[in-house]
N, C-alpha and C positions, 0 to 999 in steps of 0.2 A: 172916415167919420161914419160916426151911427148912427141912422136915424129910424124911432120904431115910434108909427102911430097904432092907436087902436077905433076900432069900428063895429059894430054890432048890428050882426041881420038877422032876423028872425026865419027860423027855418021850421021844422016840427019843434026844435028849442031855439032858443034865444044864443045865436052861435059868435064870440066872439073873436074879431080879426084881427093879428098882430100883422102887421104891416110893416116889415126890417125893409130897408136899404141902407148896405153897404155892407163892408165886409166883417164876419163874425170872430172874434180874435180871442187872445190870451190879452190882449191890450184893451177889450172896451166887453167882453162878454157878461161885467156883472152891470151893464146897463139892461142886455135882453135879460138879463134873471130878474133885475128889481122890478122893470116895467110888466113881463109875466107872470111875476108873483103879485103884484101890485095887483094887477088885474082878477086873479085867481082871489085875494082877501075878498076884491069887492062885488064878489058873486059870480065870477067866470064858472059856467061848470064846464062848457066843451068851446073849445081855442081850434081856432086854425090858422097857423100860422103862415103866410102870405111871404115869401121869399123871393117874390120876382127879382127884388133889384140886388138879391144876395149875388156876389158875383162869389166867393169862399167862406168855408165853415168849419174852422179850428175846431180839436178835439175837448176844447172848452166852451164853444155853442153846442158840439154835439149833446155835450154833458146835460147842458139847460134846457133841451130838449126832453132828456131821460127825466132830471128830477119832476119836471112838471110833468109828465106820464105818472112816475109814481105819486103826485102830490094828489093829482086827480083820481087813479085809483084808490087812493087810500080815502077821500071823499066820497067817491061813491061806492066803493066795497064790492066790486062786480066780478071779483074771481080769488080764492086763496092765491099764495105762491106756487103751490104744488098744481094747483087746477090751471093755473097761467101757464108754468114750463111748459107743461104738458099741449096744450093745446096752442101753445105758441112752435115747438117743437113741431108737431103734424103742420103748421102752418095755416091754424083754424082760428086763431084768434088778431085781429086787428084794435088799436086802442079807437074806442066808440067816443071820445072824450080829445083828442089831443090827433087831426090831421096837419099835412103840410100840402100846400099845392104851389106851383111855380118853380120849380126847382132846375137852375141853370145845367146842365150837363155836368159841371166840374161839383157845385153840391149835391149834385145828382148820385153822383160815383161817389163823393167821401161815404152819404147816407147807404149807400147797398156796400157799401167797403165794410162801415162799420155795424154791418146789419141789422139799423132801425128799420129800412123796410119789409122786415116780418112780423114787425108789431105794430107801426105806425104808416096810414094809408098816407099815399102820395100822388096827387091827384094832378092832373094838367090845365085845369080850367075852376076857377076861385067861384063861378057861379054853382058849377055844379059841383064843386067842394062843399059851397054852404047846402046846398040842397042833398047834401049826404049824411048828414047828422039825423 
């Protein structure tokens, strides 16, 4: 079962926290889309999504991940596609919009398997996640 609150802490922006526990599937993944899309209509501009109690992360959360990375760059316009590869490629760009902190060992490795972490930070501690926005 799924369960995803959300929390809001003001950091230098107004930073809001999706808070998942359980596991992330082909069986319940369009709950985190609707609930982070939901949150993105009603003025989300930077998410950090909170995975403590994720114990696994199908390649259908990883996806919810990605759209909301491009949902949010496409809101705030912070790099063309050509200026992204590129400085995603040298490994100079992080998304300023869209972190994750908590991450168990086992979504630890699917996230660097399927290498979001060279775009999207991953942080160990949700305090000093929010105070990194």
């Amino acid at each position: 079962m799924l369960d995803i609150t959300t929390t809001t802490q003001n950091a230098r922006v107004p930073v809001t926290i999706i808070h998942i526990s359980g596991e992330i599937d082909s069986s319940n993944y369009k709950l985190f889309q609707e609930q982070a899309e939901e949150a993105v209509a009603d003025g989300a501009r930077y998410l950090l999504l909170d995975m403590k109690n994720v114990a696994y992360i199908s390649s259908a959360g990883l996806r919810v991940i990605h759209t909301l990375f491009n949902k949010l760059r496409d809101i705030h316009k912070d790099a063309n596609d050509d200026e992204l590869r590129k400085k995603m490629s040298a490994g100079a760009y992080k998304s300023p919009y869209v972190k994750v902190t908590n991450l168990s060992e086992r979504v630890k490795e699917a996230f660097e398997l399927s290498g979001f972490d060279v775009y999207i930070e991953v942080l160990d501690d949700l305090s000093a996640a929010v105070r990194s926005f």
